[in-house]
N, C-alpha and C positions, 0 to 999 in steps of 0.2 A: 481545402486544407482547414484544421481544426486552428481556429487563431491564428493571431498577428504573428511574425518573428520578432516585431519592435517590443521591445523592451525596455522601460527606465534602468536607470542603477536602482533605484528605491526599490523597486519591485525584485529586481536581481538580488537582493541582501536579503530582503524576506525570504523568498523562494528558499534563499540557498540555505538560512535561518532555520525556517519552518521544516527543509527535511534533512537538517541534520539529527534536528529536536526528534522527527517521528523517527527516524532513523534508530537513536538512541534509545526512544522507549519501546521499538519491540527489540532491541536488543537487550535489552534491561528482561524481560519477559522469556527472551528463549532463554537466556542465564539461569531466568530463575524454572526452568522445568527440570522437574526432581525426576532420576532413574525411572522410573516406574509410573511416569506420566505422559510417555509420546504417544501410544496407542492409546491415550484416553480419549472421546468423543470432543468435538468443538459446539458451538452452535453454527459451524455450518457443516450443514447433519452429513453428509456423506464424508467429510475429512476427519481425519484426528489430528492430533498435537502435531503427530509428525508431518503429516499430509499437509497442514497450513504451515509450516513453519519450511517447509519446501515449495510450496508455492509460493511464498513471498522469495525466499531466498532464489530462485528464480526469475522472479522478477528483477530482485536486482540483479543478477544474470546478466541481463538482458541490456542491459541500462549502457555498458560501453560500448557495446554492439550496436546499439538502436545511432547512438550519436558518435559514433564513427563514420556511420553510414550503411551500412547494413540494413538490408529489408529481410521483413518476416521468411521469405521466401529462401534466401541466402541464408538462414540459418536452419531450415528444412527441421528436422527432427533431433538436433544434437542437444538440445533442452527439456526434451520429453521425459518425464518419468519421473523418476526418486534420485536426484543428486545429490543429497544429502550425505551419502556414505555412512561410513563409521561412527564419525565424530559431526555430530549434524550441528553443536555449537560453535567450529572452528570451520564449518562449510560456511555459517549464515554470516560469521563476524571476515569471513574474506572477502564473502559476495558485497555485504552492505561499506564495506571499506572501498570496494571496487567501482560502486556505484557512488558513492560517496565521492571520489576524484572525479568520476567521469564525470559528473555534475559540475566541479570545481574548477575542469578547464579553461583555460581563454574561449569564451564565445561562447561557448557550449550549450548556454540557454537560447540565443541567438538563432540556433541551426533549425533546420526543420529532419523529421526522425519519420521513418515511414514504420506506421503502425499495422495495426491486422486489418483497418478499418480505412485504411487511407495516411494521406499528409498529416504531421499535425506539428504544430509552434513546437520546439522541444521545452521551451516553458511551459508551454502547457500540458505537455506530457511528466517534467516532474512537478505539477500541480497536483494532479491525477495519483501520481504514483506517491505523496503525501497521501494524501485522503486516504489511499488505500492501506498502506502502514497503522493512520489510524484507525479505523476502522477494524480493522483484522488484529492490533493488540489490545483491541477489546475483544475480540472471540479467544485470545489466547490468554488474557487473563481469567475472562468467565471460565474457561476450562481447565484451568490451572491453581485457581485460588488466589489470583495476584490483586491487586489495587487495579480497578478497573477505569478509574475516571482519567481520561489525559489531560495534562495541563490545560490551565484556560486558551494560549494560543492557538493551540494545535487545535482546541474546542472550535474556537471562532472559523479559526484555517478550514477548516472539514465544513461544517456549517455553510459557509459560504461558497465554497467549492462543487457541493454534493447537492444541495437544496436546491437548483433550478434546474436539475434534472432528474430527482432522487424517482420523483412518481413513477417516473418510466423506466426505471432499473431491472420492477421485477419481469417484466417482458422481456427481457434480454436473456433471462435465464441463470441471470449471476446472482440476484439475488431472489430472497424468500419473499414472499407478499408481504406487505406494510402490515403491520399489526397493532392494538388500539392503543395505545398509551398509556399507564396510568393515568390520574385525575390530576396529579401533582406534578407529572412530568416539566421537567427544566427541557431547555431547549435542544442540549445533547440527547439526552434520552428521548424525544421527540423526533430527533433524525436518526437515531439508531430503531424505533417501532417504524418508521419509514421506509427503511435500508431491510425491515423483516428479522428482527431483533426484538425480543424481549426483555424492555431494560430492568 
């Protein structure tokens, strides 16, 4: 199993803190995608607008499913594809609302959630599923023209989350090879040429 189930309260207010805050800012981000920008390119080169903005919104998907108890298996293919519909802004703002409670339940952090990979702490599954919000509403500002930097929390939250095991990401396949930094690089842009980002 991926982590402890023990959890502080301390750590439970952060967590739950931390991804309301990512939460918000790529909600903040799909609002702001104008008509005429969901097929535009991301920098993660095979998705567009819409393609990332369905895959997270599947992700959170997945989030009261996971901690209900539900394994990957039990939900076989019913999340596959473009669920986005029509209205892809009132798709992502039900999904992250969804995930948003199921987060907020009694215990909820507490449980363990069986992932694609095995057991894992469901805290530290939405530890994970932070990082990844941020991360991704910077592919969807860089592709959209939005304010790319996230607050300094969610900075540190990512940072810390992602940096003791960033090097071996791109061997998984999810992400792009590290790439060189600028000279000036701050510490986010640092872990975004890491993650295979050019900041």
């Amino acid at each position: 199993m991926t982590g402890d189930t023990h959890l502080t309260d301390s750590r439970r207010r952060t967590l739950l803190a931390r991804h309301g805050e990512a939460l918000d800012l790529f909600t903040d981000r799909v609002h702001a995608v104008g008509p005429a920008q969901w097929g535009k390119p991301t920098p993660c080169t095979e998705w567009t607008v819409r393609d990332l903005v369905n895959h997270l919104a599947v992700e959170q998907m997945w989030v009261p499913l996971l901690l209900d108890g539900a394994a990957v298996e039990d939900v076989g293919d019913a999340l596959d594809g473009d669920k986005l519909g029509e209205d892809p802004v009132d798709t992502w703002d039900r999904a992250a609302a969804d995930a948003r409670e199921a987060f907020h339940a009694r215990g909820a952090l507490q449980r363990t959630v069986q992932l694609s990979y095995g057991a894992s702490a469901a805290h530290a599954y939405c530890a994970q599923m932070i990082a990844d919000l941020v991360v991704h509403a910077w592919d969807l500002s860089r592709a959209i023209g939005a304010p790319e930097r996230p607050p300094n929390a969610l900075v540190e939250f990512t940072r810390h989350e992602v940096e003791p095991y960033a090097d071996g990401l791109a061997g998984s396949g999810l992400f792009a090879r590290p790439v060189q930094p600028p000279p000036e690089a701050d510490s986010w842009e640092r872990l975004l040429a890491q993650l295979g980002r050019q900041p």
